[in-house]
N, C-alpha and C positions, 0 to 999 in steps of 0.2 A: 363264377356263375351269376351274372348281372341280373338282373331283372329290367323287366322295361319301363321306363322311366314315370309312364303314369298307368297305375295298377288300375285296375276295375274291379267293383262290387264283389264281394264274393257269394257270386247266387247261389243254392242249393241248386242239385240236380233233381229230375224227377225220380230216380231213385238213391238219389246222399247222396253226401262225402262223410260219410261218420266212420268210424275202425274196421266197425265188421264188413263194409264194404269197399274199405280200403283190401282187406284182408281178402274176401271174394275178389275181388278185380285179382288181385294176385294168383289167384287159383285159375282163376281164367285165365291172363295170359301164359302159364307154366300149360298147361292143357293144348292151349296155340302157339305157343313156340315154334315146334317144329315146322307149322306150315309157314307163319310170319316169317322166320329164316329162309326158311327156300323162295319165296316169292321177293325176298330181300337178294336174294344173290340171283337168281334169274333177273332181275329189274337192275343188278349190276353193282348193287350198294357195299362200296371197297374202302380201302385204305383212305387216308386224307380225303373223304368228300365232307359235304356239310350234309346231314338228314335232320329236314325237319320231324319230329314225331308232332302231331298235330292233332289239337282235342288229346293230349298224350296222360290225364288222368295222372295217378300218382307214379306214372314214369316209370314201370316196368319193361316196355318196351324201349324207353328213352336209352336204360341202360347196358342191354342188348347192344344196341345200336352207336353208345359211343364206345363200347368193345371192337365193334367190327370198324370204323374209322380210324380209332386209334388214337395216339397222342396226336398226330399232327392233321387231325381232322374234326368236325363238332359233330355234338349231337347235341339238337336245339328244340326244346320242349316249349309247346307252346297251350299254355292250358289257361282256361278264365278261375277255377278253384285257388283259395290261396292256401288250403289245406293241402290239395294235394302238389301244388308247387313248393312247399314248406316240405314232405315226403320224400320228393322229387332231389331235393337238396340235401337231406340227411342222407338217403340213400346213396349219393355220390359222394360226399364226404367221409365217410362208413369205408365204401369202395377205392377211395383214391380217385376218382376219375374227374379231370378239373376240364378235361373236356364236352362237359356238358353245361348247356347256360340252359335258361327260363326264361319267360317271357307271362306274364299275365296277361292275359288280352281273350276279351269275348268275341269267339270268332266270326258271330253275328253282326255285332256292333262295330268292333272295331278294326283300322286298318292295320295288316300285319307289320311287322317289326321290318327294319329296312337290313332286310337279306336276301343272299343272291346263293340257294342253294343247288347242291347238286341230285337231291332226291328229297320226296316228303311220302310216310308212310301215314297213315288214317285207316283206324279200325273203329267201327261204332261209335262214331262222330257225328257223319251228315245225316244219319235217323235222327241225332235227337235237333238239328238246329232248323232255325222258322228260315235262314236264308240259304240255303245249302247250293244253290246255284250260285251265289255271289258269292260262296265263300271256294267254290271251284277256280272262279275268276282269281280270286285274291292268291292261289295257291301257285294256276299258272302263272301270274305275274313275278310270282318271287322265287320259281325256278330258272335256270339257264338251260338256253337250248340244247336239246339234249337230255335233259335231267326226266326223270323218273315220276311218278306218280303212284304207288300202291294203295289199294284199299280194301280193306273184309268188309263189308257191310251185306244187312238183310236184302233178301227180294221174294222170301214171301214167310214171314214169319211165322206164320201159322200151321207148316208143317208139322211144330213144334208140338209132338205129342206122343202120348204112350199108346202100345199096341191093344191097349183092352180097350178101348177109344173109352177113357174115364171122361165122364161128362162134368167132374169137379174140375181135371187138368184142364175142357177144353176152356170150364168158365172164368180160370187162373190166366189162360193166356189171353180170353177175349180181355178181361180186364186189364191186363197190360196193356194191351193196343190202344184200349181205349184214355190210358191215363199217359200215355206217349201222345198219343193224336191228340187230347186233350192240353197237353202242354208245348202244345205247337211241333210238334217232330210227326215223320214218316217211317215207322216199322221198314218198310219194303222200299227203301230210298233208291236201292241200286236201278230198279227199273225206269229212273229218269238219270241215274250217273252218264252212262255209255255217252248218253244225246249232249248231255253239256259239257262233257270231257273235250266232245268233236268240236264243238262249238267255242271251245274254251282254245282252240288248237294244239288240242291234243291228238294222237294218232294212239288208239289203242293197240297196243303189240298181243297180249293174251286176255281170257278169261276163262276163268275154272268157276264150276260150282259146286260146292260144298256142303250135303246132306251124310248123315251119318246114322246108324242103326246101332244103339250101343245097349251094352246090360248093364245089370250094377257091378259086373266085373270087371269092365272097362274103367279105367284110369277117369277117362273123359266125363263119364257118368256125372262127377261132382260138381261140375262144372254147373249142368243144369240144376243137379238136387240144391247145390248151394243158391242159386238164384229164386228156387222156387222157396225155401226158407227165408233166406232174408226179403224179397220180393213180396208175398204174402203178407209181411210185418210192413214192408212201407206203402202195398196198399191199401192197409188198414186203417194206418195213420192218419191216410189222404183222405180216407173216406169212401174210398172206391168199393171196398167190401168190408164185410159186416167183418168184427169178430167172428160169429158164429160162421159165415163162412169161411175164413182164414181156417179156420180152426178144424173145418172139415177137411180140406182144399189140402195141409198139411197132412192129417191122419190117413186122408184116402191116400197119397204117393205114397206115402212109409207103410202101410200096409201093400200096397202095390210092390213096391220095392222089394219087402219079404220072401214075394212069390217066385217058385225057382226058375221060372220062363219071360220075367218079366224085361219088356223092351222097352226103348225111350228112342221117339226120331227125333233128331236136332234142328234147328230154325235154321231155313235152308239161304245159306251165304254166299253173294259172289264175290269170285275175287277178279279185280282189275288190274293189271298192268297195264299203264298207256305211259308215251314219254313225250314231252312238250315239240311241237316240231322247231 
């Protein structure tokens, strides 16, 4: 499991790398699984290929994916965190799995590791970076033709809301937008992917979007309740909102939650398949 030969700073994100959002990231992608898998085998991703997971975070997906490779195939994590490439590593060693390497590299800054693979997955990556167009550039160059391209990302985040239309939730999400735009990232990125995928010469094969109506029966549910918990707490830290707002922002969902009719719409996500021509 190499690393790349010269590491990069380990910047914080604008929402961590600290446990409990190692932890949250985990409960997310267990919640996305299912669809990450199917858009992984519809885009073709088999036995012996190389997948870059890319922005791959503490490499929950990473290890998905050198399951589906296999032994005689990689799955190559390419993340700028040295926390969660430090995760990334226990977790496959834990696993057995020696077909996974790392890569530290900030996808912004720097040029990618000299690979020629056969598929690169990206979930909730090009929202948060300042170059997301060049870093499309960098992804098609280090595929082979033919190779795959997946992505979940937002394109209009702000669906994200409960049916009482709670005016604490909507001012929880405007505040996120605001401390994402603030730190250079795009909420709603996908709506320039499509144009530089083409331009990148890619040929996009499908696109699904992905809005979801859940309760707090639902599995998925946690997924948001958890982000609005910890979320809350790191933009209080930043500054972005008061304690006394956090403080409300938390009580009003958990009271909301309570209620027996209570709904929650999901931040509405597209997903891309395109494959390099």
């Amino acid at each position: 499991m190499p690393n790349a030969p010269r590491p990069t700073p380990d910047v914080d994100y604008v929402f961590g790398t600290h446990d409990e959002e190692i932890e949250r990231l985990g409960l997310q992608h267990r919640v996305w699984r299912p669809r990450a898998s199917d858009a992984w085998r519809r885009a073709g991703f088999s036995v012996g290929q190389t997948i870059l997971d890319v922005g791959s975070g503490p490499g929950y997906a990473t290890l998905d994916l050198a399951e589906i490779v296999g032994a005689s195939g990689r799955a190559i994590a390419l993340e700028r965190s040295s926390k969660f490439i430090a995760a990334i590593e226990e977790a496959a060693r834990v696993r057995k799995l020696p077909n996974i390497s790392t890569y530290q590299v900030d996808l912004d800054t720097d040029p990618l590791p000299d690979l020629y693979a056969d598929g690169a997955w990206v979930r909730w990556v090009f929202a948060f970076l300042t170059k997301p167009q060049e870093v499309v550039d960098k992804i098609a160059r280090t595929l082979k033709p033919g190779g795959a391209i997946v992505t979940h990302e937002y394109f209009h985040y702000e669906t994200f809301r409960t049916l009482d239309r709670s005016a604490s939730h909507n001012e929880f999400v405007q505040a996120v937008v605001s401390a994402w735009r603030g730190d250079g990232g795009e909420p709603d990125i996908s709506l320039d992917l499509l144009g530089w995928m083409e331009e990148a010469g890619f040929t996009i094969e499908s696109t699904r979007t992905i809005v979801d109506v859940i309760s707090p029966r639902d599995y998925a549910w946690h997924w948001p309740k958890s982000f609005i918990d910890i979320g809350v707490r790191r933009l209080v830290s930043l500054g972005t909102l008061t304690e006394e707002r956090g403080n409300a922002i938390r009580e009003n969902f958990a009271a909301y939650e309570s209620e027996p009719h209570a709904r929650m719409v999901t931040p509405a996500v597209l997903e891309i398949i395109a494959r390099k021509q």
